[in-house]
N, C-alpha and C positions, 0 to 999 in steps of 0.2 A: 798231838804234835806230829807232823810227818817226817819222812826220812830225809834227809838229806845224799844226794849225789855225788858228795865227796866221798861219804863213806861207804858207798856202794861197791862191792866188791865184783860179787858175780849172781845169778840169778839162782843158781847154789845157793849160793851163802848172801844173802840180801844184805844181811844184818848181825845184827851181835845177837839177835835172840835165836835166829832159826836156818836150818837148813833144809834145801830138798834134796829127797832120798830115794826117789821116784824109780828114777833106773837100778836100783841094787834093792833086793838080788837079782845076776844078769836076768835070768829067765821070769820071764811073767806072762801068768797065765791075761788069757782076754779080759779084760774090764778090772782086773786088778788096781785095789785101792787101797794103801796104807793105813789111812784112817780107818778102814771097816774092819782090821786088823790090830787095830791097835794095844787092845788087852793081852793079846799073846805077843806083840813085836816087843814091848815097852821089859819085860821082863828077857827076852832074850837079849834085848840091847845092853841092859846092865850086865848079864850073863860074862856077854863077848867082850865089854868093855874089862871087869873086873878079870876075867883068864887072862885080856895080854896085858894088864899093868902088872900082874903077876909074874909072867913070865919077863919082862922087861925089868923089873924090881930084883928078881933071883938071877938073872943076867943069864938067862938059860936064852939059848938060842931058839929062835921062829922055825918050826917043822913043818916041809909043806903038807896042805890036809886037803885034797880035792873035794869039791862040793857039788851037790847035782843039779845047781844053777837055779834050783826054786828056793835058799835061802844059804845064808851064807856068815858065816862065824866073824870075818872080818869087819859087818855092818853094825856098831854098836851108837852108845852115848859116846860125843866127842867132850862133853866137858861134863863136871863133876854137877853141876847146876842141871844136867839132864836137859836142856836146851837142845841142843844140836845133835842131828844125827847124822853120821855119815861111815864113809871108810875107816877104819881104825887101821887098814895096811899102806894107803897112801901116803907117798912120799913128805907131803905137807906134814904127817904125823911122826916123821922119823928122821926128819934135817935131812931131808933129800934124796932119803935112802926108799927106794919103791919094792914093797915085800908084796903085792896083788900078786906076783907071780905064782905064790905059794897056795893060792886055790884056783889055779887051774885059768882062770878064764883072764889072764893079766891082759892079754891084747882086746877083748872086749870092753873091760872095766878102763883102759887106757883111754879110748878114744870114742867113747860114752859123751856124746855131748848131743840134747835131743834138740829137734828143729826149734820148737819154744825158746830155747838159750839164744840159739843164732836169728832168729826174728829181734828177740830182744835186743841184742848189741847192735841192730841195727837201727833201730829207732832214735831219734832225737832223744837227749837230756828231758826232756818235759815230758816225752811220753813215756819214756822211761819210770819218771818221779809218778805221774799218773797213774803209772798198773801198779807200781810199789806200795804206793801210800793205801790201798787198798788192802792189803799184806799186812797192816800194823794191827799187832796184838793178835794175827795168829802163831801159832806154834808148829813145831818142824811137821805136827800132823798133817794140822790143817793145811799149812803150804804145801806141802807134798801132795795133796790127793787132788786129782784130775777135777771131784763133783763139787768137793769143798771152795776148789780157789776157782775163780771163772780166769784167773789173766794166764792161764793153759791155755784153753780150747780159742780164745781170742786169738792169743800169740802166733797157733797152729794155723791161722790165717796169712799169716805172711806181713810183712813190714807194711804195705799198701796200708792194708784192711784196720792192721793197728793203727798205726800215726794217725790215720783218716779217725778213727771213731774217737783216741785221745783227742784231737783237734775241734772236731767236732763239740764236744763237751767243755770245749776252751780249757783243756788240761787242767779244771777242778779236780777237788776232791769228792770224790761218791763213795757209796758204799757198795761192795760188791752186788748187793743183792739187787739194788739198784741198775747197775750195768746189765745185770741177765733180765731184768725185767724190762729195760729198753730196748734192748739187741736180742730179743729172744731168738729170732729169727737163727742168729749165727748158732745158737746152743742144741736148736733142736731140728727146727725145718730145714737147714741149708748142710753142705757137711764142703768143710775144707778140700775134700778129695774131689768130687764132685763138680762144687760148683766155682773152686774156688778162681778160676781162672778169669773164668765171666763176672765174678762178681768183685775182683779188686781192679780191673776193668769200668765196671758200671760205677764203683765208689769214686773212681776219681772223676764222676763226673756229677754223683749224687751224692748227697749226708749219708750216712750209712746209717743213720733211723728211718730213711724210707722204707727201707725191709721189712719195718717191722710191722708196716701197713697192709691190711689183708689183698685189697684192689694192685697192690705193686707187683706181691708175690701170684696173685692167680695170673697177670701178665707175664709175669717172671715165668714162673713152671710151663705155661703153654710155649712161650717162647722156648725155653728149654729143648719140650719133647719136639717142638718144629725141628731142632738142630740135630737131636738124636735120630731121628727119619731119616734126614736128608745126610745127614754124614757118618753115621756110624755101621761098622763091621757088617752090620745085620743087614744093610741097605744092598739091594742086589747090584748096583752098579759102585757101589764102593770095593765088593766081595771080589769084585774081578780083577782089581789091583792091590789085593789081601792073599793072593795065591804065592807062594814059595816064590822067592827071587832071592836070586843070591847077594843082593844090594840091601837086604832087607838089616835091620839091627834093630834094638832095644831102644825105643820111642827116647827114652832119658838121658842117653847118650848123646843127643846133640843138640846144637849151641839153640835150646830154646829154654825160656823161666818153666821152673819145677814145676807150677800149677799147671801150664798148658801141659806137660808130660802127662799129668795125672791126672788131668780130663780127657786126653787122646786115650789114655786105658782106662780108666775110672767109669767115663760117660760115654766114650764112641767104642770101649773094646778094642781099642787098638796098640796091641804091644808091640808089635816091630812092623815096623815100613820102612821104606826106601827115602836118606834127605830127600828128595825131592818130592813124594806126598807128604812130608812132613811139612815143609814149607809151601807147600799148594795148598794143604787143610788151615794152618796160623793165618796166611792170608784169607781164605772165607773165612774163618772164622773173626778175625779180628773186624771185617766189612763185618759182619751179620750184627756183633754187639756194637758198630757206628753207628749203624742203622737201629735198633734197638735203643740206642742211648737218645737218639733226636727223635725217634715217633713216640716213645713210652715215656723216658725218666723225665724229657721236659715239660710234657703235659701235664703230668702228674708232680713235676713243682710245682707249675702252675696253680694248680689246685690246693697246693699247700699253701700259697700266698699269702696273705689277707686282702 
């Protein structure tokens, strides 16, 4: 049975059976994954959980305890059922009362909300119900872990990339495993930072199982490195307008979408310019994927026809 979107809370807490826990504790090392942890977390989570029902039961007051931000005493079991994992010092747990202060990192854990969440609340109700239902009948592990759940690394695509692939799939139910095996593409060959500017671009003009066709992508890559030559850092007639100017700022800082930020530094190397090569490179670049979309993606509809 799938979920229903009434009782959708937040991408937290999907459900009554599970929560993600992904962001705590603050610090985490690279590739860090819950799930590959799990025999050691699941014992400290009872740990943390049974000290503060203790100390709440003895009515002994919360003493702050600094933590060194790779694991943290307030991350336990939110219910007795062992279901959910999350903050045991959040406000939710204490009628409103926010004790995150007492290790140390309360403005981090405050406003903890990762791109995935904010992709998500953007998406229609259907696509919405689409990544969920795929969620049913794992546990706070599995939803939590980056390799386990694919509807992360999707998400980290941006609302485009999402709605486009739930659409595509006419907002059935699949199985996860199913989804990475049609959109391989987005999981392994492509990366959000990279490409993703170009390619939520190209999707609203193709299905986003073209990608997954090997003839799409050696058009796609070469096309790619054409744009990294002719525009990026490294290109000697780009360098000349890359030298100190006092106009220069932080690429992300201006009124352009997050992906094209992080393909000017991601894919061209370029962290700070002047608005005005910022808005002279959006403009070639946006002409280059026009042109891109009418010589390549429609031929190669084409071809997908019958």
């Amino acid at each position: 049975m799938g979920l229903s979107i009434a009782n959708y809370t937040s991408l937290c807490r999907p459900d009554s059976e599970k929560t993600c826990f992904f962001c705590c504790p603050p610090l985490r090392p690279h590739g860090y994954d819950p799930l590959q942890k799990r025999f050691a977390l699941e014992p400290a989570f009872r740990r943390n959980r049974k000290s503060l029902l203790s100390h709440s039961q003895a009515s002994h007051r919360l003493t702050p305890r600094a933590i060194n931000g790779w694991d943290c005493w307030g991350l336990g079991y939110l219910d007795e059922e062992e279901k959910k994992v999350g903050c045991l010092l959040h406000p939710s747990q204490h009628h409103g009362t926010d004790y995150r202060y007492l290790v140390g990192y309360e403005g981090k854990c405050a406003r903890e909300i990762c791109l995935e969440a904010k992709t998500f609340e953007a998406l229609s109700d259907k696509a919405k119900l689409f990544y969920l239902d795929m969620t049913v009948g794992m546990d706070s592990f599995e939803y939590s872990s980056r390799e386990w759940n694919p509807i992360f690394p999707v998400l980290l695509w941006g609302k485009v990339v999402g709605e486009k692939i739930a659409e595509t799939e006419g907002f059935r139910r699949i199985h996860r495993d199913e989804l990475k095996e049609r959109y391989n593409a987005f999981f392994t060959i492509l990366s959000y930072k990279t490409d993703g500017y170009l390619i939520e671009r190209i999707v609203e003009k193709a299905e986003p199982s073209y990608f997954k066709e090997s003839y799409f992508l050696d058009h796609y890559e070469k096309w790619k490195n054409g744009l990294l030559e002719k525009y990026s850092n490294h290109n000697p007639s780009q360098q000349a307008t890359s030298r100190a100017n006092p106009s220069n700022c932080p690429v992300h800082l201006y009124d352009v979408p997050l992906s094209f930020s992080r393909f000017l530094k991601f894919t061209l190397d370029i962290w700070n310019a002047p608005e005005e090569r910022v808005a002279y490179l959006k403009k070639k670049i946006d002409r280059e994927i026009e042109y891109f979309v009418s010589a390549r993606c429609r031929s190669l509809c084409e071809l997908k026809r019958p």
